[in-house]
C-alpha positions, 0 to 999 in steps of 0.5 A: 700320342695325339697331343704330340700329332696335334702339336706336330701338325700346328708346328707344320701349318704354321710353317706353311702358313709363315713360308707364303709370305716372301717378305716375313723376317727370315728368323721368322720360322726359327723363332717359332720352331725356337720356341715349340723346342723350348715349351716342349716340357711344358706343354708335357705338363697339361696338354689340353692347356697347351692345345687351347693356348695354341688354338688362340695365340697362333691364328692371332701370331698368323694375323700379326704376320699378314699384317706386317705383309700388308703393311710392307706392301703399302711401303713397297708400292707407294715407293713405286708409285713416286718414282712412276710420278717422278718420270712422269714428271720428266716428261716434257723436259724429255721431249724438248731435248728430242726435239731440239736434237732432232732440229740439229739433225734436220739442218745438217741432213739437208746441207747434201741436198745443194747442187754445188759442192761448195755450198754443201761444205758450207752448209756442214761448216755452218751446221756443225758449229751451230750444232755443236751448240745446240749439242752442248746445250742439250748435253748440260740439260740433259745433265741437270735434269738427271741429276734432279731425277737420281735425287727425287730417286734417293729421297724416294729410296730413303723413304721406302727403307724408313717405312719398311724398317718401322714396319719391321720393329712394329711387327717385331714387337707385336710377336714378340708379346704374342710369343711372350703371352703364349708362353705365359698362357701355357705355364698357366699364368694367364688364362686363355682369352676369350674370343671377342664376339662381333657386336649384335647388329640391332635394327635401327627403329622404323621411322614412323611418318607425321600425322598429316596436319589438316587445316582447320575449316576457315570461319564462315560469316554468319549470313547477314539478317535482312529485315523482313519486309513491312506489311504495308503498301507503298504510298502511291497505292493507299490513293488507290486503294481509298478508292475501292473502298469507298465504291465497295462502301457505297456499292454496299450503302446503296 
């Protein structure tokens, strides 16, 4: 009994899970409903195998959803993306038509401000020949750049159908394995897969600074040797010197 309420309840998250996403292939809910019908016998067998295969392929059918939702999305809003580029690009081809309309205009509305009657039917003769130019002018362009624009428009919409399309079949793809493994999974076939853990972050090793170089001391010139001074006199003293000691000699001999 608490199998079939844990059973029930998956079904019912997963219903909900599928009814929020607006652009999920309508068969979506079908097929999974299709499919609990269908493993309804088998999931019987061993309960607890079918509660593991259901806790591991359902949150992984859910992502395969959000990302053919996301992947939609993309395709969606660069569609109209280009076609606001494209108007945009129109921009000055739009204001020269207005312009021009507006100068037709201008030319015309001034004709009633001639004082005689004569020249305000002049004016219009005159005006509206010119203008019906003018017009035809703006007519054709404005036709040609319509068509430019209604083409930029079509390549944009084929573009937008082929990139939702392979959008489509990619996520088709990637349920139907999904569906296929969970049905695998619970005959007991295959095991259920583990849960990949995340990589342990490791902490990058601290930076350790260079040692500073220090220069080595500059090389000091040994001092230079200065000779040392002779212990004599110079030669204009020994004259001299003779002198004293001759009178110290004869002060003596005396």
């Amino acid at each position: 009994m608490q199998f079939k309420q844990s059973i029930i309840f998956m079904v019912i998250a997963c219903l909900v899970i599928f009814a929020n996403g607006s652009v999920l292939p309508e068969d979506t809910n079908l097929s999974l409903l299709k499919f609990m019908t269908q493993s309804n016998s088998l999931m019987q067998r061993n309960p607890s195998l079918s509660l593991e295969c259901f806790n591991y392929y359902i949150p992984l059918i859910d992502k395969i959803a959000k990302e053919y939702e996301a992947n939609y999305g993309a395709c969606v809003q660069e569609s109209e993306d280009q076609r606001s580029q494209a108007e945009e690009a129109t921009l000055e081809q739009r204001n020269d038509l207005a312009s021009r309309a507006e100068n037709s205009c201008k030319v015309l509305s001034q004709c009633s401000e001639n004082e005689s009657a004569e020249k305000v039917f002049e004016c219009f003769v005159e005006g509206g020949s010119e203008n019906a130019k003018v017009m035809y002018g703006i007519n054709a362009d404005a036709s040609e750049h319509l068509s430019a624009l209604i083409e930029e428009f079509r390549l944009i919409n084929n573009r937008e159908y082929k990139c939702t399309n392979e959008t489509k079949r990619q996520y088709e793809k990637d349920s139907a394995k999904a569906y296929e493994e969970l049905n695998s999974c619970i005959l007991g076939l295959t095991e259920v897969p583990l849960p990949t853990e995340a990589p342990v972050e490791t902490e990058a090793p601290e930076v350790t600074e260079k040692p500073v170089q220090t220069e080595a001391p500059a090389e000091t010139e040994p001092p230079v040797e200065t000779e040392a001074p002779e212990n004599r006199l110079p030669e204009e003293d020994i004259p001299l010197l003779r002198k004293k000691i001759q009178s110290r000699f004869h002060k003596y001999r005396n």
